[in-house]
C-alpha positions as CSV (number, residue, x, y, z in Angstrom):
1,X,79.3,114.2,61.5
2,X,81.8,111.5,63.4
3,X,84.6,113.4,64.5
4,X,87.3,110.2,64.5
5,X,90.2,109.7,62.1
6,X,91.7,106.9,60.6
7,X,95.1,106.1,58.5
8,X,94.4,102.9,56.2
9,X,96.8,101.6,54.6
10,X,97.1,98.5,51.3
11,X,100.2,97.1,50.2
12,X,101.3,93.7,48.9
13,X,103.1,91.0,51.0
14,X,104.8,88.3,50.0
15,X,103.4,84.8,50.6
16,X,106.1,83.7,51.8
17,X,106.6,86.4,54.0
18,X,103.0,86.6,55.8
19,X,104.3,84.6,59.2
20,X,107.0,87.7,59.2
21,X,104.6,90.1,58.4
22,X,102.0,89.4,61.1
23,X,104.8,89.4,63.8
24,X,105.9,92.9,62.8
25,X,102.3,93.7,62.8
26,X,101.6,92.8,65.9
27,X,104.5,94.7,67.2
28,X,103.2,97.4,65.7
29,X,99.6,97.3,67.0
30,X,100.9,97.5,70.3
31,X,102.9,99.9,70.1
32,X,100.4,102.0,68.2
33,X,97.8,101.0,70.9
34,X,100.3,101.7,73.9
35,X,100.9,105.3,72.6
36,X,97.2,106.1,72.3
37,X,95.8,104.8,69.1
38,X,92.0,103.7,69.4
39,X,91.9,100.3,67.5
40,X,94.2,99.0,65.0
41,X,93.1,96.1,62.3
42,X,95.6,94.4,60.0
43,X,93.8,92.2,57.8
44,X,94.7,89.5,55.1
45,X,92.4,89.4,51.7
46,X,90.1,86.7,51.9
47,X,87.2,87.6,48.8
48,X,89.5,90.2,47.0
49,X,89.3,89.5,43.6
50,X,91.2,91.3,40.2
51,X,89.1,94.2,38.5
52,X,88.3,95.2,35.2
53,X,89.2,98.5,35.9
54,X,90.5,99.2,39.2
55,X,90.8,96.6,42.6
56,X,93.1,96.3,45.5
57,X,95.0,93.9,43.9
58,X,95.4,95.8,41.0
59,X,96.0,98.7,43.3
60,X,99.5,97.2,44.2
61,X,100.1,95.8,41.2
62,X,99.8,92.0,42.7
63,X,102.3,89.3,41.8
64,X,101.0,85.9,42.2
65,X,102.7,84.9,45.0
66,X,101.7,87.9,47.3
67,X,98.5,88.7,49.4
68,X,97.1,91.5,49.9
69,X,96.6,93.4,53.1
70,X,94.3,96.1,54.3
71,X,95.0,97.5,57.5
72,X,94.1,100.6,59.3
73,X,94.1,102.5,62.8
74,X,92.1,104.8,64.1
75,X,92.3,107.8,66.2
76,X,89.8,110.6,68.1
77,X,91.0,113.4,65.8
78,X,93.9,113.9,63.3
79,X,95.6,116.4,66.2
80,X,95.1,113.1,67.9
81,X,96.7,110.5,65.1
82,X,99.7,113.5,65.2
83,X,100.1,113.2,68.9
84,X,100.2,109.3,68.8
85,X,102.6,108.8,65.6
86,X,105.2,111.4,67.8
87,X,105.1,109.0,70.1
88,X,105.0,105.8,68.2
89,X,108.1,107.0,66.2
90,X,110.2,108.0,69.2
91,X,109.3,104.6,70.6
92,X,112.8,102.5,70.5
93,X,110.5,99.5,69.1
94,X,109.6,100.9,65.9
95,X,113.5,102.5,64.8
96,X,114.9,98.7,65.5
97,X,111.9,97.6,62.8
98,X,112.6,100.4,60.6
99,X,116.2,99.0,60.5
100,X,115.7,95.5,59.6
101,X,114.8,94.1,56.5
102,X,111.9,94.5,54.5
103,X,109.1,92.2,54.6
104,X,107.4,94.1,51.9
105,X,107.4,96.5,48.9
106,X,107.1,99.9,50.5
107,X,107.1,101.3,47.4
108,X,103.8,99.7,46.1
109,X,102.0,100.5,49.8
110,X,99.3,102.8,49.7
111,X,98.3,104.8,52.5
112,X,96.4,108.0,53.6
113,X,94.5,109.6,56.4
114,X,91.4,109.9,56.5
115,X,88.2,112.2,58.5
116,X,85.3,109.6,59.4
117,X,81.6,111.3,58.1
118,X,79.7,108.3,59.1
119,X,80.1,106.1,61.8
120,X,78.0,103.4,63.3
121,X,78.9,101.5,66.4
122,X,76.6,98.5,67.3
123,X,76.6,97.5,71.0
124,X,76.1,94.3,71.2
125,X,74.2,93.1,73.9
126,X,74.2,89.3,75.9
């Protein structure tokens, strides 16, 4: 069984607010990366479309001028993701984005963390 964890997260941004959003991002994949986090993907829905029962963008109850975004970060272990997200939130960078405005609904993200069972790198080879 893999042994890595990973904290995804989906949530809603506004349109108009995307630019914003992947600035803070990147911010935050540094600093993430910088305190010991393996990998960290934002990504912006592309082929994402509304279910009859259950989707992402019903998920976060999608107006229509919002994307959605799935992002997530991974880590060796969860004592590992612990260690890291000490780190990240002592890290002067993230309390100065914490105080400024919200680019986003926080309250219709959705997040966990999550122990990998099957994993599958592929090497790829030149």
């Amino acid at each position: 069984m893999a042994k890595n964890y990973v904290d995804g997260f989906v949530l809603p941004v506004p349109k108009k607010n995307v630019k914003a959003y992947v600035k803070m991002a990147t911010l935050c994949s540094k600093v993430w990366v910088e305190h010991g986090a393996l990998d960290y993907y934002e990504c912006a829905a592309d082929d994402v479309k509304k279910g009859k029962i259950t989707s992402f963008p019903q998920c976060v109850k999608l107006k229509k001028n919002e994307v959605v975004f799935f992002s997530y970060i991974t880590y060796r272990s969860r004592k590992h993701r612990d260690q890291v997200l000490k780190r990240v939130f002592k890290d002067g960078r993230m309390k100065q984005m914490c105080e400024s405005p919200n680019i986003f609904d926080m309250k219709r993200m959705i997040y966990g963390g999550f122990k990998t069972v099957v994993k599958l790198d592929k090497k790829v080879r030149r």
